[in-house]
DSSP file (Angstrom, degrees, kcal/mol; ACC not computed):
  #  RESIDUE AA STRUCTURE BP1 BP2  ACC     N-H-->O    O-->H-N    N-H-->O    O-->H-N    TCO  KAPPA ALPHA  PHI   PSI    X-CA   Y-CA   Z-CA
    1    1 A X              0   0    0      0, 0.0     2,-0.1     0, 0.0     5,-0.0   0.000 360.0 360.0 360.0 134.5  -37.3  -70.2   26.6
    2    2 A X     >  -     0   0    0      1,-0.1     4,-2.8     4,-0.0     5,-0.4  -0.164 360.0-104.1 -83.4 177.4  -35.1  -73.4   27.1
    3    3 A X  H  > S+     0   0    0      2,-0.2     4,-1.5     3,-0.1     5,-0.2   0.916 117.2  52.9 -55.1 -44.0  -34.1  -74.8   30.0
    4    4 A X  H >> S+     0   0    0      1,-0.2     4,-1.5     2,-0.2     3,-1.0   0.931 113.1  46.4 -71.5 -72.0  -30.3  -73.6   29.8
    5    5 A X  H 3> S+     0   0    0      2,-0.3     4,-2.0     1,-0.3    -2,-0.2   0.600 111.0  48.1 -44.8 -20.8  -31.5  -69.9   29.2
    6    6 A X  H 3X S+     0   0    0     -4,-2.8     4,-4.8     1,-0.2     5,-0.5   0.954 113.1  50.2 -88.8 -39.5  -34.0  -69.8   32.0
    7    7 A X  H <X S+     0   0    0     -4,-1.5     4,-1.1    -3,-1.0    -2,-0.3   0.808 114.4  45.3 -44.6 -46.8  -31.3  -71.4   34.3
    8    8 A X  H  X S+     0   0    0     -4,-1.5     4,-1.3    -5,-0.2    -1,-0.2   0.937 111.2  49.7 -67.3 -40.7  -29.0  -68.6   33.0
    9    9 A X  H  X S+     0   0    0     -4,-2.0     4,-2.3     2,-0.2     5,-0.3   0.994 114.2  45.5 -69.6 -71.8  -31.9  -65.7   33.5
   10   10 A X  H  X S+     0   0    0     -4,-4.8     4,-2.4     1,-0.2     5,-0.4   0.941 116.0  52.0 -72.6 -34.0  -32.6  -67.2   37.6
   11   11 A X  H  < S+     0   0    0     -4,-1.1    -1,-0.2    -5,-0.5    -2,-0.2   0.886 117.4  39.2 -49.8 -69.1  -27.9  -67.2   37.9
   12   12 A X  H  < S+     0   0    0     -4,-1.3     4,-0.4     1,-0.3    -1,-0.2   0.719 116.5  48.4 -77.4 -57.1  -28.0  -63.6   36.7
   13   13 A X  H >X S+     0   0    0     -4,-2.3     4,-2.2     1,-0.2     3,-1.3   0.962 113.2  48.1 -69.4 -54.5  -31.1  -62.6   38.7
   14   14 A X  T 3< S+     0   0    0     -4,-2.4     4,-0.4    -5,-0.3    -2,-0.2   0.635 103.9  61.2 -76.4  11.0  -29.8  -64.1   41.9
   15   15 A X  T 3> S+     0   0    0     -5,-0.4     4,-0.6     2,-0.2    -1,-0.2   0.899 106.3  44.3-108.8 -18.7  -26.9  -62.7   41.5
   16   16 A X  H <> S+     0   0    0     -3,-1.3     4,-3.3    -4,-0.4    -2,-0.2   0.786 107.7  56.3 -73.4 -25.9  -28.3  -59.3   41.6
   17   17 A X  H  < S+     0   0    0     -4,-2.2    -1,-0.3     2,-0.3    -3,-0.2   0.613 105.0  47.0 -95.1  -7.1  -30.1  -59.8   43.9
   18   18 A X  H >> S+     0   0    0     -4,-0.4     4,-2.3    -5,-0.3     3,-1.4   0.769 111.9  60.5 -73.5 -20.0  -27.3  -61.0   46.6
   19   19 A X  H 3X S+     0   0    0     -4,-0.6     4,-0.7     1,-0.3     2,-0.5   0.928 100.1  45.5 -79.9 -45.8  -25.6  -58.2   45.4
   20   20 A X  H 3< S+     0   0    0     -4,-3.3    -1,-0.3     1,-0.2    -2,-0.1  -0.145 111.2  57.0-104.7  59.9  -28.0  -55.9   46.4
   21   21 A X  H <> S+     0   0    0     -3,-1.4     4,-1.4    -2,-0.5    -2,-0.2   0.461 103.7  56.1 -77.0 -59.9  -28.3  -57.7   49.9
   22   22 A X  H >X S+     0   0    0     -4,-2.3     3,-3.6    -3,-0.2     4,-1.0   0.928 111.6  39.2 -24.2-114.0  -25.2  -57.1   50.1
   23   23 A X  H 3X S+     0   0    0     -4,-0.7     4,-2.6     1,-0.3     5,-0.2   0.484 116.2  45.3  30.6 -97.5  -25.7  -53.4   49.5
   24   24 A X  H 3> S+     0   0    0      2,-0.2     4,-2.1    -5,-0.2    -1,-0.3   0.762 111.2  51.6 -46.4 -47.4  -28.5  -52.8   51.3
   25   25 A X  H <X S+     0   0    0     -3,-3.6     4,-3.2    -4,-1.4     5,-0.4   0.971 111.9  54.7 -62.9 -92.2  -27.4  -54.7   54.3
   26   26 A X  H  X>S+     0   0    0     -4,-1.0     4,-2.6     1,-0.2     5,-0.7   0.793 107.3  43.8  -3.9 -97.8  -24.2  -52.7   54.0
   27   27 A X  I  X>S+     0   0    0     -4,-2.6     4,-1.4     1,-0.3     5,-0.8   0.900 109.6  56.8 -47.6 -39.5  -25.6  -49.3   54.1
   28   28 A X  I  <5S+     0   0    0     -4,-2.1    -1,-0.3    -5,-0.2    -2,-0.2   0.935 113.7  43.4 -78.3 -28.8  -28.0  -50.1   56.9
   29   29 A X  I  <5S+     0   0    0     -4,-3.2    -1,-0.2    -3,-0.5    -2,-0.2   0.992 128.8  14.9 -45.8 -65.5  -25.1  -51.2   59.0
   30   30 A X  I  <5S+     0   0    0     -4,-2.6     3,-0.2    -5,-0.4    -3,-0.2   0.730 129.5  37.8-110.9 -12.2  -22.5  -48.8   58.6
   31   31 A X  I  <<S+     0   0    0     -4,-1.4    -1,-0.2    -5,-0.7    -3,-0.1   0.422 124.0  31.4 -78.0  -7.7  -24.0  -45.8   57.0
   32   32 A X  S   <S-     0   0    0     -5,-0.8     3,-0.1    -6,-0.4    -2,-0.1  -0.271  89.8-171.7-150.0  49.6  -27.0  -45.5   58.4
   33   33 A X    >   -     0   0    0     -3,-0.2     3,-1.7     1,-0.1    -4,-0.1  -0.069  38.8 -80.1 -56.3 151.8  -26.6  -46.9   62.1
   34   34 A X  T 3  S+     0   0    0      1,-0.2    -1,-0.1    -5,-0.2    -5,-0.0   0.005 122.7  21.2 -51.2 152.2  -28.9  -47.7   64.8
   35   35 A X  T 3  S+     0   0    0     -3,-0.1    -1,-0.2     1,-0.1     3,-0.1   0.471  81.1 134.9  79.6  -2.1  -29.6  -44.3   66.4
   36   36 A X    <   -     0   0    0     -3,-1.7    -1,-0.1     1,-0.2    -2,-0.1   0.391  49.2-153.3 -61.1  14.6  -28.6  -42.5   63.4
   37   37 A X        -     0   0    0      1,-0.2     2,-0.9    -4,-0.1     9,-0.3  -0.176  57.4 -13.3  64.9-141.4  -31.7  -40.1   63.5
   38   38 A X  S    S+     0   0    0     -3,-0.1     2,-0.3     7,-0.1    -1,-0.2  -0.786  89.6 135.1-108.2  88.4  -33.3  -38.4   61.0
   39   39 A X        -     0   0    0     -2,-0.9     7,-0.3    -7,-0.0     2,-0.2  -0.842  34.1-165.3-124.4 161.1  -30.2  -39.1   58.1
   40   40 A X    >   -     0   0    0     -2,-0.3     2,-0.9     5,-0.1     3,-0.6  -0.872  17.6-160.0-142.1 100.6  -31.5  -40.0   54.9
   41   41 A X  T 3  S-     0   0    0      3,-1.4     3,-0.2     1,-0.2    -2,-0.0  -0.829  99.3  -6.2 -96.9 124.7  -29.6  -41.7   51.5
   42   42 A X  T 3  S-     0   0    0     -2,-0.9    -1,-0.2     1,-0.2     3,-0.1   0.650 125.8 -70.4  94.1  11.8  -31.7  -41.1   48.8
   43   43 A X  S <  S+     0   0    0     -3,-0.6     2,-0.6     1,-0.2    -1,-0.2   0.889 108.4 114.4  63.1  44.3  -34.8  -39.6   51.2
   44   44 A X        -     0   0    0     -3,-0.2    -3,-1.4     3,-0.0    -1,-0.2  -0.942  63.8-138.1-134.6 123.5  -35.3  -42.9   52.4
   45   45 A X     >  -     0   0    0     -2,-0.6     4,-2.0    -5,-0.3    -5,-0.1   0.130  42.5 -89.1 -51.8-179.3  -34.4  -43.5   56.7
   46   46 A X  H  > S+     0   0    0     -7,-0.3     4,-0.9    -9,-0.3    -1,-0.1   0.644 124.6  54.5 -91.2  -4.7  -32.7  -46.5   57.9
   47   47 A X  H >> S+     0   0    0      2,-0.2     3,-1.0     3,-0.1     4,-0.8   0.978 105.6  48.5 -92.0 -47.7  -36.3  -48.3   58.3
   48   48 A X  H 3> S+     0   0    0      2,-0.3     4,-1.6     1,-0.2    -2,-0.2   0.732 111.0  45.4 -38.9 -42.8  -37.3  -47.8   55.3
   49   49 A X  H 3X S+     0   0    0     -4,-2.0     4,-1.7     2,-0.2    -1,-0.2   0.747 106.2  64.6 -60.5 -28.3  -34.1  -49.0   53.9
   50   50 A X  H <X S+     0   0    0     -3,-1.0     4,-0.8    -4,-0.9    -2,-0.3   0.824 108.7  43.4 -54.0 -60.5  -34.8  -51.9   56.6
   51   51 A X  H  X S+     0   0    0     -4,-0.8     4,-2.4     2,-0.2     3,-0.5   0.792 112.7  50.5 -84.1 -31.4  -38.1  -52.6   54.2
   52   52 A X  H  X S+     0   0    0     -4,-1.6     4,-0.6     1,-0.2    -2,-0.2   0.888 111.8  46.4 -67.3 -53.3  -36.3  -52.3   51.1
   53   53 A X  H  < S+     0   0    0     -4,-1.7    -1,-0.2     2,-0.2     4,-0.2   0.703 108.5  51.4 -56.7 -32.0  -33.8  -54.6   52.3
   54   54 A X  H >X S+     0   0    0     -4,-0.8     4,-1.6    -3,-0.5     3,-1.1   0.875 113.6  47.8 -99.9 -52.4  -36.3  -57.5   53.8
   55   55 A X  H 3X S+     0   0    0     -4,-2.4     4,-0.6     1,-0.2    -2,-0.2   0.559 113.0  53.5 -78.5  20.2  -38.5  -57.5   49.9
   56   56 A X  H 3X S+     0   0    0     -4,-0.6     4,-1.3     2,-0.1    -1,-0.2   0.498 109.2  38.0 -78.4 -32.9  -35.2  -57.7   48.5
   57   57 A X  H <> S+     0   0    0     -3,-1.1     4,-1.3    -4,-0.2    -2,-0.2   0.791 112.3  62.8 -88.7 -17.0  -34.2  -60.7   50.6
   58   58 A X  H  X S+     0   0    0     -4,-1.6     4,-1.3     2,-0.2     3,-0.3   0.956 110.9  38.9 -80.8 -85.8  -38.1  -61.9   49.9
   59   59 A X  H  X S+     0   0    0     -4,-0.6     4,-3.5     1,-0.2    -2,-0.1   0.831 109.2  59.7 -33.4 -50.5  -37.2  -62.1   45.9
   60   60 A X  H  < S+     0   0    0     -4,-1.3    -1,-0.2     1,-0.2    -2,-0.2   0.909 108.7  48.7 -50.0 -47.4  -33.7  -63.5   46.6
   61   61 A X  H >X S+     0   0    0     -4,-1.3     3,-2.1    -3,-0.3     4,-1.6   0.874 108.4  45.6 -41.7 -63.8  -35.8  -66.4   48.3
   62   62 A X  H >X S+     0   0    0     -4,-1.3     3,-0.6     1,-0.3     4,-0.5   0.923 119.4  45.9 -74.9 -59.0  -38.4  -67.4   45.6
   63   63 A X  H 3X S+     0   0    0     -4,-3.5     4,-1.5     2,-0.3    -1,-0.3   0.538 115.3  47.8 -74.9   7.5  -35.3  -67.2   42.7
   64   64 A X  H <> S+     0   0    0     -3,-2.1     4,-2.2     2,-0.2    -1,-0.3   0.846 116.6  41.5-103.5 -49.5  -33.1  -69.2   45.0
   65   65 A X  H <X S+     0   0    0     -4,-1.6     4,-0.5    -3,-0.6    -2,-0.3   0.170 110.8  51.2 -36.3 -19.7  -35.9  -71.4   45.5
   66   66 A X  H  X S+     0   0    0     -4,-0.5     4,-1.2    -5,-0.1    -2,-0.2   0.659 107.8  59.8-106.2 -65.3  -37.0  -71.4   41.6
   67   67 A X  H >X S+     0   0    0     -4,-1.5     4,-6.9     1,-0.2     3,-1.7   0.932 110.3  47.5 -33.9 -56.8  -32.4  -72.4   40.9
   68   68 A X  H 3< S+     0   0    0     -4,-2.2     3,-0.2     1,-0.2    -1,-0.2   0.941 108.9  43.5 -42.2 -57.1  -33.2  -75.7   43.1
   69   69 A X  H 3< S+     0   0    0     -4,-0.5     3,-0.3     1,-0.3    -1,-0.2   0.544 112.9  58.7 -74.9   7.4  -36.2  -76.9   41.6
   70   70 A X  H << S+     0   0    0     -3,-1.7     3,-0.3    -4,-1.2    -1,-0.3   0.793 117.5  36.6 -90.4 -62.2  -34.1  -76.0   38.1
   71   71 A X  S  X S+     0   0    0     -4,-6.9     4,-1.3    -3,-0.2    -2,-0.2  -0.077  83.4 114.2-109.7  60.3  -31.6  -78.5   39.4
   72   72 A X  H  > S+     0   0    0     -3,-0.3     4,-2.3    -2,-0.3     5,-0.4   0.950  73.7  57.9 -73.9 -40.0  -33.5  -81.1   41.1
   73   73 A X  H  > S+     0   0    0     -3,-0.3     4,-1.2     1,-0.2    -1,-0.2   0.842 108.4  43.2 -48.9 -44.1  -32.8  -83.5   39.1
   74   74 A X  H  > S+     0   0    0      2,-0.2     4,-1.8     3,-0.2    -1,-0.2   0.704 110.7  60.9 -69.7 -31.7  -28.7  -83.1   39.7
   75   75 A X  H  X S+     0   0    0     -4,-1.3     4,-2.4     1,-0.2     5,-0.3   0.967 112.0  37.1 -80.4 -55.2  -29.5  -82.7   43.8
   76   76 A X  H  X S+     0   0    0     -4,-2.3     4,-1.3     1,-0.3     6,-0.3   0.730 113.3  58.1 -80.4 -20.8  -31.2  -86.4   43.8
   77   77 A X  H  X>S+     0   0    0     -4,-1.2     4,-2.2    -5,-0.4     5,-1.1   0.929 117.0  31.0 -41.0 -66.0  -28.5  -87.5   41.4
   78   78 A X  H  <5S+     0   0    0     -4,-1.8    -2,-0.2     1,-0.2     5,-0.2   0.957 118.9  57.1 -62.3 -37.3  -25.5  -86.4   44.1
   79   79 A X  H  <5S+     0   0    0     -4,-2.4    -1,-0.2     1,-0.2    -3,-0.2   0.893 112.4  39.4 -85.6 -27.0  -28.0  -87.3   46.9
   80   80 A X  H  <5S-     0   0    0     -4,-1.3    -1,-0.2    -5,-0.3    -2,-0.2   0.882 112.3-114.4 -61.4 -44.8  -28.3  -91.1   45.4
   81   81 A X  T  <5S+     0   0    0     -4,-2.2    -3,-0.2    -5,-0.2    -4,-0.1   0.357  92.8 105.2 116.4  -2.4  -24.7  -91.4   44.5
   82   82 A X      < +     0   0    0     -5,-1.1     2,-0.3    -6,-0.3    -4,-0.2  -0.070  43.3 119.7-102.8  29.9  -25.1  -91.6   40.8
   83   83 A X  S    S-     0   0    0     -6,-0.5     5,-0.1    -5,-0.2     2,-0.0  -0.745  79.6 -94.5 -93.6 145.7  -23.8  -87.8   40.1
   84   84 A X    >   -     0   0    0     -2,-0.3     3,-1.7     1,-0.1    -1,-0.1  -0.256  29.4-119.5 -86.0 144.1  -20.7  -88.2   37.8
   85   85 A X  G >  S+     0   0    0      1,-0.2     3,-1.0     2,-0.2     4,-0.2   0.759 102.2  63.6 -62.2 -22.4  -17.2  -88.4   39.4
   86   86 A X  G 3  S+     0   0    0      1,-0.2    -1,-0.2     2,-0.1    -2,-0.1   0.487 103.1  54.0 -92.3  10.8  -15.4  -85.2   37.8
   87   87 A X  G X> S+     0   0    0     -3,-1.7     3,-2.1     1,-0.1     4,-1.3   0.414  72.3 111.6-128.9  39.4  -17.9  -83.1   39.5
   88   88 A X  H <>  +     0   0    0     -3,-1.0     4,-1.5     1,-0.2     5,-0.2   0.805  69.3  60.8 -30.1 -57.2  -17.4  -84.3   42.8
   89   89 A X  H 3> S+     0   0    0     -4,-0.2     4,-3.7     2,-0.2    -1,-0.2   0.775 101.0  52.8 -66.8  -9.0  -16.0  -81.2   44.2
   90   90 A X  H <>>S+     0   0    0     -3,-2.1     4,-2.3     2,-0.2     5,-0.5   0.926 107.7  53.5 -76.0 -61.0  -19.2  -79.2   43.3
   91   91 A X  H  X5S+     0   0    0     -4,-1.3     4,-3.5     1,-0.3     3,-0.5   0.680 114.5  44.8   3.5-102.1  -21.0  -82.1   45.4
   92   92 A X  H  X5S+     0   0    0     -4,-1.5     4,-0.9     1,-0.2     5,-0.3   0.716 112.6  48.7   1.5 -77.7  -18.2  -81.0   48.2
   93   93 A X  H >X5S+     0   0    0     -4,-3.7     4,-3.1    -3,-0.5     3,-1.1   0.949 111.7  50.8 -44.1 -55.5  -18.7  -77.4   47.7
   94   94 A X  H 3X5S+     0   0    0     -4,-2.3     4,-1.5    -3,-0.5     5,-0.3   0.815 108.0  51.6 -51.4 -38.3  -22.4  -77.7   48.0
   95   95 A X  H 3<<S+     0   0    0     -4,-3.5     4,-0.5    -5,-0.5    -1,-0.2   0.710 110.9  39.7 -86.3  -8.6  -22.4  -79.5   50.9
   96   96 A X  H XX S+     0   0    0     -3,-1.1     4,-4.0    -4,-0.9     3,-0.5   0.795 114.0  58.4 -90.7 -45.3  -20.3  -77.6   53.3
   97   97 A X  H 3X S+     0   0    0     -4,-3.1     4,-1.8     1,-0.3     5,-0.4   0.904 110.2  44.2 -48.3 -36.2  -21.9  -74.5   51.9
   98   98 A X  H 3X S+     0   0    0     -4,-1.5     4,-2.7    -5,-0.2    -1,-0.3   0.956 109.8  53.7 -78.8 -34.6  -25.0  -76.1   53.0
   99   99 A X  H <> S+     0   0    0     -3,-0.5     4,-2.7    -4,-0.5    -1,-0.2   0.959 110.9  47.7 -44.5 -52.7  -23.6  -77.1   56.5
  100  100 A X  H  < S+     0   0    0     -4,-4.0     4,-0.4     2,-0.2    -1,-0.2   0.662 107.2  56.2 -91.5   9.7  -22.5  -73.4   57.2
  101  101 A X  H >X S+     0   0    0     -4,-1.8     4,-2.3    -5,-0.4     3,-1.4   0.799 109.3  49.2 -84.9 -48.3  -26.0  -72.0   56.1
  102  102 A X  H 3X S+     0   0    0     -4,-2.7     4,-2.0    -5,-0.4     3,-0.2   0.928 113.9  44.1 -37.8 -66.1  -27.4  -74.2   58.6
  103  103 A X  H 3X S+     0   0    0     -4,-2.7     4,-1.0     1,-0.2    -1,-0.3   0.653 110.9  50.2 -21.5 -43.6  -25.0  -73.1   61.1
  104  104 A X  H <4 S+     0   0    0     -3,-1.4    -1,-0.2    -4,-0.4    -2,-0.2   0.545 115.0  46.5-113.4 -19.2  -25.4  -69.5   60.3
  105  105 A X  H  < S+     0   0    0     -4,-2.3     3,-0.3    -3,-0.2     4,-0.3   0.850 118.0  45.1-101.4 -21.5  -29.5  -70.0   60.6
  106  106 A X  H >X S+     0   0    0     -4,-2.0     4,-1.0    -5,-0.2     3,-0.8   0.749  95.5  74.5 -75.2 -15.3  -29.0  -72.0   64.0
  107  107 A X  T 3< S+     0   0    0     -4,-1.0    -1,-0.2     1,-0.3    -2,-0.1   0.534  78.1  66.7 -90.1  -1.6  -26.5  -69.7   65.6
  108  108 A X  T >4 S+     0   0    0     -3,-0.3     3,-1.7    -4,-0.2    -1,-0.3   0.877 113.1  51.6 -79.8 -35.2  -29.1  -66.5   66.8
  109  109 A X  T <4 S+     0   0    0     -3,-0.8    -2,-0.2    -4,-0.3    -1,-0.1   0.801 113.8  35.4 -39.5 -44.7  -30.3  -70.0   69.2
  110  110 A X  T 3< S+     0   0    0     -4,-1.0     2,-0.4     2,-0.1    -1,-0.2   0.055  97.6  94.1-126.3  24.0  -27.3  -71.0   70.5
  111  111 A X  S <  S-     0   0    0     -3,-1.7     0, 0.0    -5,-0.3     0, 0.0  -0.949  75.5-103.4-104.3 150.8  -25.6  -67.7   71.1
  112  112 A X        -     0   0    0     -2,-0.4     2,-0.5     1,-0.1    -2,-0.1  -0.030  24.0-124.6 -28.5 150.8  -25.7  -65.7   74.5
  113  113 A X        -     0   0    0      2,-0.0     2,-0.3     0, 0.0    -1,-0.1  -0.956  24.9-161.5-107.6 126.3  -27.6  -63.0   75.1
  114  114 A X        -     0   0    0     -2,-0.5     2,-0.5     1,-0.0     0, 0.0  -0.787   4.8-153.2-110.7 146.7  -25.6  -60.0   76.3
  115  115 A X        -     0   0    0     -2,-0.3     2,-0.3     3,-0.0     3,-0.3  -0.883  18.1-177.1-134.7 117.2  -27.3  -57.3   78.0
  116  116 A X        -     0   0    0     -2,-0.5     3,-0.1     1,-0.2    -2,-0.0  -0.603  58.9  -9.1-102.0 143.7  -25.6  -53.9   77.7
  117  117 A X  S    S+     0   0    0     -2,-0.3     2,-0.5     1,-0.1    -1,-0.2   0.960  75.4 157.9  55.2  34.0  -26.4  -50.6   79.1
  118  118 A X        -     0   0    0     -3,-0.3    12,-1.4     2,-0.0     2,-0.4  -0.691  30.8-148.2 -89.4 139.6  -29.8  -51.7   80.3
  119  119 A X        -     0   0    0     -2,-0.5     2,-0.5    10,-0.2    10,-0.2  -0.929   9.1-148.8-126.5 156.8  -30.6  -49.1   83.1
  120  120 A X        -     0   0    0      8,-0.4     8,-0.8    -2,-0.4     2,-0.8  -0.885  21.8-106.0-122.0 144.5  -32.5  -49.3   86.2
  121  121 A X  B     -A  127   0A   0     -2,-0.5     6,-0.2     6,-0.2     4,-0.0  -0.494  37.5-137.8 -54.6  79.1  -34.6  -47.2   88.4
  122  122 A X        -     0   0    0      4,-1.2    -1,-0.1    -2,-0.8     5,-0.1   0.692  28.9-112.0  -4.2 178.4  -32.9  -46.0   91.8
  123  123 A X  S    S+     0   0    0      1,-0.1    -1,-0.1     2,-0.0    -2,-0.0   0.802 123.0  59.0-106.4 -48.4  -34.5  -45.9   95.3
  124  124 A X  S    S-     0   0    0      1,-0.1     3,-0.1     2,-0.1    -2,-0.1   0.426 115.0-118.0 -24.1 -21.8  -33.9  -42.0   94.3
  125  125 A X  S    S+     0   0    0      1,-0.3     2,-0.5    -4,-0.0    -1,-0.1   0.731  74.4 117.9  19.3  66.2  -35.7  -42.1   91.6
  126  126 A X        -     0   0    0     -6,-0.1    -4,-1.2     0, 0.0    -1,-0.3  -0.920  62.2-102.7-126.5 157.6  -33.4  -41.4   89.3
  127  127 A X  B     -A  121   0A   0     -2,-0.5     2,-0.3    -6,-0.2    -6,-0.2  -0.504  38.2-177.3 -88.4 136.6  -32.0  -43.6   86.1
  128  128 A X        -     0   0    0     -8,-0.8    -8,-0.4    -2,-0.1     2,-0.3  -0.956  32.8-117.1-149.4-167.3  -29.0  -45.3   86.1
  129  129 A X              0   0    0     -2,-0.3   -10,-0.2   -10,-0.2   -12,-0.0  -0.785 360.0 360.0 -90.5 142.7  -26.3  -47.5   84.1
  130  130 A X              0   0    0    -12,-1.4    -1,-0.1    -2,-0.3   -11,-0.1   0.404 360.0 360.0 -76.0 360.0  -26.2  -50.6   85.8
């Protein structure tokens, strides 16, 4: 297999595979919410979908990770300066994209931590909401 094709095969495959991130992610939010019991899509619980979801994101990695080293050559091109001027705006694209994954991987760090509904034990001993 050449070089273009295999490059065509890892686009295709990570595209399924965000898509069924997507998906997956999806249903464990809003179909299958925390507390949600014993509900089931497919027979499978929301942890289980929870595991489905994580070697899914696992796969996504390694072919996302397989596309760079596919275009290494073009990232140390752009990163030198010597990447050709009419594709400047991928340059562009690529580089905020990469700005707001950073962002989006620092921000569980430098958000608050809210604590809701936490309850505490009374002089009574009885539970309550704080």
């Amino acid at each position: 297999m050449n070089k273009a094709n295999l490059i065509k095969l890892i686009d295709l495959l990570s595209f399924i595979g965000l898509s069924a991130l997507i998906s997956t992610g999806a249903l464990i939010k809003f179909s299958l919410p925390p507390k949600s019991g014993a509900a089931t899509i497919w027979g499978l619980t929301r942890h289980e979908w929870g595991d489905i979801h994580f070697y899914i994101s696992v796969c996504f990695l390694i072919i996302i990770t397989t596309h760079l080293f596919l275009h290494l050559k073009f990232i140390k091109a752009a990163i030198i300066g010597k990447a050709s001027r009419e594709i400047g705006y991928r340059i562009a694209v690529g580089f905020i994209g990469f700005i707001v994954l950073i962002l989006f991987l620092f921000s569980p760090f430098i958000s608050s931590i809210e604590k809701a509904g936490e309850r505490n034990f009374d002089s009574k001993h009885e539970w309550r909401n704080k």
